[in-house]
N, C-alpha and C positions, 0 to 999 in steps of 0.2 A: 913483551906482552904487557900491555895498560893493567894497572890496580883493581879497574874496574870492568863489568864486562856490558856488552851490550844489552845482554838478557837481563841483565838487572841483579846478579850475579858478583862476586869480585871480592878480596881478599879484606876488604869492610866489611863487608855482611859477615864473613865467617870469623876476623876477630872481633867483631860484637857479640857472635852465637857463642865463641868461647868464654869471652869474660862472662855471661849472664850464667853461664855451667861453671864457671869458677865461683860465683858469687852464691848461686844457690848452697854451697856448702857455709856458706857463711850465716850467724843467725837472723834470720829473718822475723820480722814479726810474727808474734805467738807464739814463738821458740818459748818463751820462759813458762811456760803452760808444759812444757815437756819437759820429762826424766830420763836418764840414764837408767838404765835395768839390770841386775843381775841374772847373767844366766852363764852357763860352764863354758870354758874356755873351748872345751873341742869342738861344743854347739856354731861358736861363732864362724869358729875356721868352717867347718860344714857347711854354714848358710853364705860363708861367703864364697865358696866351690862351686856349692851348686844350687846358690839362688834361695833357697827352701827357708820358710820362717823358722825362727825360735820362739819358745816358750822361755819367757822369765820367772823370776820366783813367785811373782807377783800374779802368774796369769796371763799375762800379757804377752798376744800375738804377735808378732812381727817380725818383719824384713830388716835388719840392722843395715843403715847405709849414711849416718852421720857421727862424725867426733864425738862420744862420749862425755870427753872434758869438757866439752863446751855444755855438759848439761847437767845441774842437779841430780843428785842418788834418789830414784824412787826412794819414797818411806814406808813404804808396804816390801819393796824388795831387802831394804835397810835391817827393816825389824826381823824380815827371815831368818834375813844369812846371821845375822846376831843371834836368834834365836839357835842354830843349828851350830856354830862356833860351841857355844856352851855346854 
């Protein structure tokens, strides 16, 4: 079987669609406009089971689906959990 297919189709097309799904995890512009969020560790596991957003300390709605590390500590989430530490 050729690499390529007649239909326009072929194992190029779908390692290009994988590196661009490999690369979207990587920072993209306007990534540094985004934070890392605090929210409880079994919230995460949970949303990452079954999809369903979390609530961070800060308010903030969302679906978790990028590295963390790769981003700044909210400062509204920061001064929470510092607040509640004490």
């Amino acid at each position: 079987m050729s690499d390529t297919d007649p239909t326009g189709g072929g194992t190029d097309v779908l390692d290009r669609e994988l590196e661009e799904l490999l690369n979207k995890e990587q920072i993209e512009e306007g990534d540094h406009e985004r934070f890392s969020h605090y929210v409880p560790k079994n919230k995460i596991m949970e949303s990452a089971l079954t999809g369903k957003p979390v609530k961070a300390l800060c308010g903030k709605l969302w679906t978790p689906g990028r590295d963390p590390e790769k981003f700044p500590v909210c400062p509204t989430c920061k001064e929470i959990y510092e607040k509640m530490k004490a």
